[in-house]
N, C-alpha and C positions, 0 to 999 in steps of 0.2 A: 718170183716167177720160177718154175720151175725147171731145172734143164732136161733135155734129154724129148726135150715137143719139138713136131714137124718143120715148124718153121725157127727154132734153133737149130736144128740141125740144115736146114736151109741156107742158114748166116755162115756158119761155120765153111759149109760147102766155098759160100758168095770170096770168105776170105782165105781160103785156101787156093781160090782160083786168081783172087787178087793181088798175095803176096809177091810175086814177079812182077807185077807192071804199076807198085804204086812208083807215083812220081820223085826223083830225087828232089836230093834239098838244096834249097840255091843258097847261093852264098850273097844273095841282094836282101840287108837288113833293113824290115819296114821302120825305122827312124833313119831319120838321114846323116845325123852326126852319130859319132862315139862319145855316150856322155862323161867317159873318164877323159878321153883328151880336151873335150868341154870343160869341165871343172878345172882343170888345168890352168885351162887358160884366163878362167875368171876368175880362180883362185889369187892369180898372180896379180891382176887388177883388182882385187880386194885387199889383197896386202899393200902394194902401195897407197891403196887408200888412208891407212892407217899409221904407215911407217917410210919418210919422207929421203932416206940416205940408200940408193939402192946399191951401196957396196953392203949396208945390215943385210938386203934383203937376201944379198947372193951369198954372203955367208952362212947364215942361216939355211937356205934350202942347202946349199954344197956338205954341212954338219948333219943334216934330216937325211940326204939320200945315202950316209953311211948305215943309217941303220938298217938300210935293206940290205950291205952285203953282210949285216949280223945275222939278219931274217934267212938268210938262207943259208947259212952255216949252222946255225940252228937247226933246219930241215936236213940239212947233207950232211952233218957230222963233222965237216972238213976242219974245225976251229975246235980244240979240246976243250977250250974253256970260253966258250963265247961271252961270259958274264965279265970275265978281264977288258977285254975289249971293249963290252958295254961299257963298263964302270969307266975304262979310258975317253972312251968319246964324253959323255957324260959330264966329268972334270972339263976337259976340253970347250963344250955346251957353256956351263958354269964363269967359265975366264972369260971365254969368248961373248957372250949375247947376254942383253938383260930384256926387259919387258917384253910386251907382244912376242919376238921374235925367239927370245929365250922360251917361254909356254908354246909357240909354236913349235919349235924343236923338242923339247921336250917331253910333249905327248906321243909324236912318232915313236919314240921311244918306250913310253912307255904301253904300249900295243905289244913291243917288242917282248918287255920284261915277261909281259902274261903273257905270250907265246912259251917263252922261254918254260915257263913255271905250269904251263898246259902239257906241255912235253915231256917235264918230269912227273906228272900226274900228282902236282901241288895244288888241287885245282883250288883252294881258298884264296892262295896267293894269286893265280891266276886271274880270277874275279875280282881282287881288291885292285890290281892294276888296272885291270878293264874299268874300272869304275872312276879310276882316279883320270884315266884317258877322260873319261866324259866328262866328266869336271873341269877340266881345261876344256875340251872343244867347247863347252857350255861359254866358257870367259871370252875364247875369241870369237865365238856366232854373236855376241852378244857385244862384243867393239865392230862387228862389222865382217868378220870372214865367215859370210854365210855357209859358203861351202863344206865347211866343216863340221854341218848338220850332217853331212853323210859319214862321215868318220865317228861322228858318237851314235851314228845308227849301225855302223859296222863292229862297234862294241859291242852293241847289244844284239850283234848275229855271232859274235863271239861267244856272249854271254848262256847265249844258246846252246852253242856247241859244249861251253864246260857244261853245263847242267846234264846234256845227254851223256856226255862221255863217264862224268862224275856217277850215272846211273839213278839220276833225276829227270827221266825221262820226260815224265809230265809238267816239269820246271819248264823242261827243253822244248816244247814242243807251245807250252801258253806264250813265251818269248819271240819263238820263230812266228806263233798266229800275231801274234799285238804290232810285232816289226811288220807283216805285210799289211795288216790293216791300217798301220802309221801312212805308210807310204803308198799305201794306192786309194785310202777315204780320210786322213789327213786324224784319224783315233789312234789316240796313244795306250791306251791298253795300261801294262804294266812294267813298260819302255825305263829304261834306267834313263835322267834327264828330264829337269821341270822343261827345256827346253821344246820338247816334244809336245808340250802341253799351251803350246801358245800357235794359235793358226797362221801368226803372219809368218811365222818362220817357213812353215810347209808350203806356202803361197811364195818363199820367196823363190823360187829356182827351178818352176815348173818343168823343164826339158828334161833337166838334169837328174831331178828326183824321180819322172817318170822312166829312164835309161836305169838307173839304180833299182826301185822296183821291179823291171824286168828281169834285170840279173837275179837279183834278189831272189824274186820268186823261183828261179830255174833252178840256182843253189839250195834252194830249201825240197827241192823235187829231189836233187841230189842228195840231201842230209840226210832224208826222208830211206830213200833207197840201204842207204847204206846201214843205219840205224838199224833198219828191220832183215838186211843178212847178219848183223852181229847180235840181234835181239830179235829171232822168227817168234818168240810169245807175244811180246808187246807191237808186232806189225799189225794186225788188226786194227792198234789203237791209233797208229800214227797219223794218216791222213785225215780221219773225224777232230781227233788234236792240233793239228798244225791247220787243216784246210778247210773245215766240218763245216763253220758258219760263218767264212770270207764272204764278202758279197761286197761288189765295188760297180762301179758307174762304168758299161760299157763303151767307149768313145775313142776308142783306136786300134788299128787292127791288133796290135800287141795284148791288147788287153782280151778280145774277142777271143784271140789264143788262147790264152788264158781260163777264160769264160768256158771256154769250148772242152777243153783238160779237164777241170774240175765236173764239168757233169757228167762226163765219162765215167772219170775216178767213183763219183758217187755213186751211179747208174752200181757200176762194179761192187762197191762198198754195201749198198743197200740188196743185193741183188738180182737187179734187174738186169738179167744176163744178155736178153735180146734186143734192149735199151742202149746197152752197152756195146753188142756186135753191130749192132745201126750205125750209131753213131764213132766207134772208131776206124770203120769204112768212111766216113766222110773226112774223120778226122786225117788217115791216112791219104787217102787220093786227092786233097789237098796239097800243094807245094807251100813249103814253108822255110823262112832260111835256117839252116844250118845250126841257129845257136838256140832251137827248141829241139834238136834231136834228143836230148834227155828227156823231153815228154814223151815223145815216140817211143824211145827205149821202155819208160815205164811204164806206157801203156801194154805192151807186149809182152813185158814180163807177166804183168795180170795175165794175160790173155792162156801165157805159158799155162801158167797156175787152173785156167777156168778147162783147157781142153785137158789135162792130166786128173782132172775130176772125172771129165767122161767119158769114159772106159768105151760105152756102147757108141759110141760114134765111130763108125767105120775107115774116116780117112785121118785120124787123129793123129796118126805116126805120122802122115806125109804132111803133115798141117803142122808139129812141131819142125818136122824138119825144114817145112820152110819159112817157119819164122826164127828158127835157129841162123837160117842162113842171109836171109835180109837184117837181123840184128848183127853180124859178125861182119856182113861185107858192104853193104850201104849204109848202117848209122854207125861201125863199129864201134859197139856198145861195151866192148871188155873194157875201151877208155874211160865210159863212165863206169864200170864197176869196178875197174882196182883203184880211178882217185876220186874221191870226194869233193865236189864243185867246190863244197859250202869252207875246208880249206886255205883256200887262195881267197888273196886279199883284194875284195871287188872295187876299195878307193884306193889309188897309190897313186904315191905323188911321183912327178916328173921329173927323171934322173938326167935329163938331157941340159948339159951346160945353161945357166946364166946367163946373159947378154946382155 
């Protein structure tokens, strides 16, 4: 379609007039649990399942939650040699815990090591620890700590990320499609993990994996974002890459989100500009909670990009201007451009005492 027709310029008008009175975002999230403090708590009842002394069990998690104050000495710099420390707990790990509960600890750690080695832009070693993570989550999905299906899908959103960072975009981007199509139609793609490749596993934790998918997808709206400011050639390709030919079973409102995002994107993708002015009016004057403003954000960023095309449209100044200022002061959107969702760790375990 082409821009610059009556009833384009009609839209543009409809959203210019709109940009002040779309509705804020509420902060009431349509799933009623948090499915990380969910896995939490069924994590903890799958571990006892399997391991019968629960002074093993509190040592072992008390030994796993040091690794996050590695994890983010790593990111803050505050620890000169963080790999000293690893290697200390590590031995510690070693003396202390054997079976189940030793590979339980263990793998936390090793997440860490390939952070570690992502940071230094090692990224081979990066991915052989990512890989090695999964391999243990594989042993204890497989005695029984289901939960841990989400921890070697969050390797493989790792996995993701070194590939793009590494400048294998197109690595990056088959990874991040094969993970949402894992977890929202139950296809594993080319998911690191024969685990992935068995359906009762996917069937087993329906809440849980459907909370995960949501983040999921939102962080990958975010990787997406970010990838294509430090790579504007290969932006084009990103979303037909990562999002192009997702197609999943509508049946909750999160999903219909979802649902609703992607035709936009593509409307935009393919196009269809006044496709796309339609339905990001409905998309916008919709309330939605809080933790889809990143779609809102990217949709507008397009929106930026589509009215800096058209020159000829007369209120174009006042139309950036005020989507300049609904992105800065209702979704404040510089949050999502200086940090990268897909970053932060979407399973972590529960640092809160033993009992």
């Amino acid at each position: 379609m082409m821009i610059g027709t009556q009833n384009y310029y009609s839209l543009l008008d409809k959203l210019l007039a709109a940009c002040s009175n779309f509705p804020p975002s509420t902060e009431e999230s349509p799933m009623l649990y948090n499915f990380n403090k969910l896995m939490n708590i069924l994590q903890k009842k799958e571990i006892a399942g399997i391991v019968s002394d629960p002074a093993i069990i509190a040592g072992a998690h008390q030994l796993s939650v040091k690794f996050g104050y590695i994890t983010r000495s790593i990111l803050t710099g505050e620890d000169p040699d963080p790999m000293q420390t690893y290697d200390a707990l590590q031995a510690e790990i070693e003396q202390s815990l054997s079976g189940p509960m030793y590979i339980y600890a263990k793998q936390w750690g090793l997440s860490v090591k390939a952070l570690y080695y992502y940071k230094q832009h090692n990224f081979e070693k990066a991915l052989d620890y990512s890989l090695e993570c999964v391999i243990l989550n594989e042993y204890l999905i497989r005695e029984g700590i289901f939960t841990l299906l989400f921890r070697a899908a969050e390797q493989n959103k790792n996995i993701s990320r070194i590939f793009f960072r590494s400048g294998n975009w197109q690595a990056g981007a088959t990874f991040a499609k094969d993970l949402l199509h894992y977890l929202l139609n139950g296809e594993p793609g080319q998911l690191y993990g024969t685990i992935f490749r068995e359906k009762t596993f996917w069937n087993e934790i329906p809440y849980v994996r459907e909370g995960y998918a949501y983040q999921c997808f939102r962080v990958m709206v975010s990787l997406m974002i970010h990838v294509e400011k430090r790579h504007p050639v290969i932006a084009p390709h990103l979303f037909p890459g990562i999002f192009g030919d997702l197609r999943f079973e509508i049946n909750t409102p999160d999903r219909q989100i979802l649902a609703h995002w992607m035709h936009i994107r593509k409307a935009f993708h393919t196009g269809d500009y006044e496709e796309f002015l339609i339905e990001l009016l409905e998309f916008m004057h919709d309330p939605k909670c809080k933790i889809y403003d990143i779609l809102k954000t990217d949709l507008l960023l397009e929106t930026i990009k589509l009215v800096k095309k058209e020159t000829q449209y007369p209120g174009a100044a006042a139309l950036l201007q005020n989507i300049g200022d609904y992105l800065e002061n209702e979704l404040h959107a510089q949050e999502y451009l200086n940090k990268d969702l897909s970053a932060a760790n979407l399973v972590s375990i529960d640092d809160s005492p033993e009992k």
